[in-house]
C-alpha positions as CSV (number, residue, x, y, z in Angstrom):
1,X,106.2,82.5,119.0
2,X,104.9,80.6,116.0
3,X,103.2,77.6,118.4
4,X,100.9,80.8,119.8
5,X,97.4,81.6,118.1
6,X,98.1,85.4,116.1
7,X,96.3,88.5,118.0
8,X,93.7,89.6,115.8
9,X,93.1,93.8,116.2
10,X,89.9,94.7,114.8
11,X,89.5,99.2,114.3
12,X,86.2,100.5,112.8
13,X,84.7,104.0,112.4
14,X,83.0,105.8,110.2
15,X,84.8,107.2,107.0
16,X,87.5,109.9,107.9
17,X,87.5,108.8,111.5
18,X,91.0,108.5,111.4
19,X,91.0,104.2,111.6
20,X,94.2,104.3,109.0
21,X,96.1,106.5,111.3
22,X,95.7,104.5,114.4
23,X,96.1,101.1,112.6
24,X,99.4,102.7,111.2
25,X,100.6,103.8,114.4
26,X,100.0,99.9,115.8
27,X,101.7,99.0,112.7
28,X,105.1,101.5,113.2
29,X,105.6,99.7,116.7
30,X,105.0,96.4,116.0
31,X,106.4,95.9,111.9
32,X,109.4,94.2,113.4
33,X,107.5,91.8,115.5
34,X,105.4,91.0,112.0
35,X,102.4,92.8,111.3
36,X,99.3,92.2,108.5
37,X,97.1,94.7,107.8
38,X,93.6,93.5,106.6
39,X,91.3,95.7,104.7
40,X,87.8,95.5,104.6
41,X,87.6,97.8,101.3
42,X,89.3,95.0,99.6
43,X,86.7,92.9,100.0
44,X,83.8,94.1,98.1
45,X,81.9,91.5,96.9
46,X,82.6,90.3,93.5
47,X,80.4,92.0,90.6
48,X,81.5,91.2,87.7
49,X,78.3,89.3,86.3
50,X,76.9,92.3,86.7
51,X,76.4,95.2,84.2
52,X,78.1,98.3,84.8
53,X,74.3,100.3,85.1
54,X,74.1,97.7,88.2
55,X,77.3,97.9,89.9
56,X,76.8,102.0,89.7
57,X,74.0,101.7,92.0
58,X,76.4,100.2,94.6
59,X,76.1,101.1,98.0
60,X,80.0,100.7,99.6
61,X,78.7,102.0,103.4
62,X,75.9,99.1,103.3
63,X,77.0,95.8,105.0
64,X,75.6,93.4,102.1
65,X,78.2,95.4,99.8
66,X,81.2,93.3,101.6
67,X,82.0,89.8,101.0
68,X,82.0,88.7,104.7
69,X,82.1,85.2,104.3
70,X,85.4,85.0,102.4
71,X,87.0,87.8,105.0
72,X,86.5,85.5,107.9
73,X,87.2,82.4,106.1
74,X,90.8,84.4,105.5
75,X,90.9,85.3,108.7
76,X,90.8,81.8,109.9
77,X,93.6,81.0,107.5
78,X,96.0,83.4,108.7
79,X,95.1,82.1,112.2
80,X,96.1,78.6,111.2
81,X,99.4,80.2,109.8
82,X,98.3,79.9,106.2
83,X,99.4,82.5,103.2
84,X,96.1,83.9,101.7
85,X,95.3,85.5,98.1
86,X,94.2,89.2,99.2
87,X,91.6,90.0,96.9
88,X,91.8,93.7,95.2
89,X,88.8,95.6,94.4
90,X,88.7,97.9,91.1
91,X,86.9,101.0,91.5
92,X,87.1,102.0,88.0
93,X,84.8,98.8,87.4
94,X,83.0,98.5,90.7
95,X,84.3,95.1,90.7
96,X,86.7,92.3,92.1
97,X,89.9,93.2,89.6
98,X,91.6,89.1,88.8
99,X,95.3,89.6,90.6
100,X,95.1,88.9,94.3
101,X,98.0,89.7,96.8
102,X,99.5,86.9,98.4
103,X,99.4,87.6,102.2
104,X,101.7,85.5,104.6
105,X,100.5,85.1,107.9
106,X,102.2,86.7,110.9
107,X,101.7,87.4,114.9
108,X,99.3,90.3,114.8
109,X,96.6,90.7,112.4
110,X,94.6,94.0,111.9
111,X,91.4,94.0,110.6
112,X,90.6,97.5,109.3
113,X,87.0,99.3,108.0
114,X,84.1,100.4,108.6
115,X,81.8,97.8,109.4
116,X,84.4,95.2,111.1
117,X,82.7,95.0,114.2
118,X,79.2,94.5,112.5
119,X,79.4,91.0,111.9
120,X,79.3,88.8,115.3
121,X,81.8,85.8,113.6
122,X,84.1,88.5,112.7
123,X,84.0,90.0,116.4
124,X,84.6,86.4,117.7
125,X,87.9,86.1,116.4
126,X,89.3,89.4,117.4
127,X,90.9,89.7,120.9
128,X,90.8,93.4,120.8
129,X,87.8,95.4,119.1
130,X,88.7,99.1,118.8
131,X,86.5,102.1,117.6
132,X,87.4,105.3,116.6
133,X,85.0,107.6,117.0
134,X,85.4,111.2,115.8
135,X,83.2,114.1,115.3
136,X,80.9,114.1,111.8
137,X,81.9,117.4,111.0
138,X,85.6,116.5,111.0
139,X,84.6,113.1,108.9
140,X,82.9,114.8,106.3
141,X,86.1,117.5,106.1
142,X,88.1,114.8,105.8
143,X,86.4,113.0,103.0
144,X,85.7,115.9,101.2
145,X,89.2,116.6,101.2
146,X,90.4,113.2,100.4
147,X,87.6,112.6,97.8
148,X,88.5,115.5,95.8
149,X,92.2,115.1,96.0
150,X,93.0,111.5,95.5
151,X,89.6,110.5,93.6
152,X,89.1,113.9,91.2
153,X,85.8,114.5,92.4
154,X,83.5,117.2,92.7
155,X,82.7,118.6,96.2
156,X,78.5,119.0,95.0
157,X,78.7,114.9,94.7
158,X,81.1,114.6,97.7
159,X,78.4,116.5,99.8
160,X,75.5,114.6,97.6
161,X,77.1,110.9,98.2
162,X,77.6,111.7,102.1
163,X,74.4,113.5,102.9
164,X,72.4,110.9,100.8
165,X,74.3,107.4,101.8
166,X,77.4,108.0,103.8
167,X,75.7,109.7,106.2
168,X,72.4,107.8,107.1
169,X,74.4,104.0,106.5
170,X,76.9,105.7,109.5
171,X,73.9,106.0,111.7
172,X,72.2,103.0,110.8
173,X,75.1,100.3,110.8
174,X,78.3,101.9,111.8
175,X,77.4,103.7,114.7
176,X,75.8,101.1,116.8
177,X,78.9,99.3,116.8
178,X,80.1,101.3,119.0
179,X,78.9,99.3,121.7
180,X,80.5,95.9,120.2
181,X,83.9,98.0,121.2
182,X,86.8,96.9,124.0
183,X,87.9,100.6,123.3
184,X,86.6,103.9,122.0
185,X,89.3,106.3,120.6
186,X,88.4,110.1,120.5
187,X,90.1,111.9,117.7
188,X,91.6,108.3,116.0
189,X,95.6,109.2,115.3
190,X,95.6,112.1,116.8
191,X,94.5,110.3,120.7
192,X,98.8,109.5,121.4
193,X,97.4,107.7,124.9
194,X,94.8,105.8,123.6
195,X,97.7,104.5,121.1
196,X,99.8,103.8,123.9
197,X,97.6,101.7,126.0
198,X,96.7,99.8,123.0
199,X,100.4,99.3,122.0
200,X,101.0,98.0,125.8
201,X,98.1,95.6,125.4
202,X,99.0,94.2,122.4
203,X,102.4,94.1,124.3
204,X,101.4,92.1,127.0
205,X,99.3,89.2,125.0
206,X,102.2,89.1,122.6
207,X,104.6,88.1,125.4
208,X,102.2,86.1,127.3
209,X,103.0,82.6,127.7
210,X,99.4,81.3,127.9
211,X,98.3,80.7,124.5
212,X,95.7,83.5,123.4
């Protein structure tokens, strides 16, 4: 299998769409045929020359707040069977932390976040462009929930951040990808056909013997 280019998978949607549950359902099916996740979120541009009254003023839903250059640059690694040095992104800083995580590369790659199909040199690589598109009422539940929970925040600046940023950066960037999109998913994890298919696609370029 090694002499075969990797499939690249890329899933966007807007935050609390439901992207992590369909990239882990991909994932359950294929982990022994070796998987790689990719995260956008870990690749938040670099900030540490900055002072912390800057990097507050962050905005993570913006396109400019990713470092795009060095995702697809690692993308092209891992499609020439190169390990890459995952960067990790501190959000206690609102910077780049200094440990990376060595990533080896393997036969499918997904690329997972909000804005993956924004960039047109990222959407060149992929051979399968999903979105998963879910109601904005459910999103904001579902980050309100999660923010609170897992992040110890209040639900006055959950509602603040998402009616103030989160909200208009989905319509003004996230949204339109939409059209970029082989596939739209209703409902993300929760769509068991849409998973299917995708799992059957994946499937039938994996055993393929033209080279992808």
């Amino acid at each position: 299998m090694n002499h075969k280019r990797p499939v690249v998978i890329g899933i966007a949607g807007g935050s609390g769409s439901g992207k992590t549950s369909v990239t882990n359902a991909i994932y359950e099916v294929y982990k022994e045929h070796a998987v790689v996740v990719i995260e956008q979120d870990y690749y938040y541009k670099n900030q540490s020359h900055l002072e912390m009254e800057e990097r507050l003023k962050t905005n993570y839903d913006h396109p400019l707040a990713f470092d795009t250059d060095l995702l697809i640059e690692h993308i092209h690694q891992l499609l020439n069977r190169q390990a890459i040095e995952k960067p990790i992104y501190d959000y206690a800083l609102h910077t780049r932390a200094k440990d990376s995580i060595i990533v080896e590369p393997q036969d499918v790659i997904i690329l997972e976040g909000i804005l993956v199909l924004e960039d047109e040199r990222l959407r060149n690589l992929m051979d399968i462009k999903l979105f998963v598109d879910t109601d904005s009422d459910l999103r904001i539940i579902r980050r309100i929930l999660r923010d609170i929970n897992e992040r110890g925040r209040s639900i006055e600046s959950v509602v603040e951040q998402y009616l103030s940023v989160v909200r208009p950066m989905h319509n003004q960037f996230i949204e339109p990808t939409k059209r970029y999109a082989d596939i739209i998913i209703p409902e993300g994890g929760q769509n068991q056909v849409a998973i299917d298919l995708m799992v059957t696609k994946i499937k039938t370029i994996l055993e393929s013997d033209i080279i992808v």
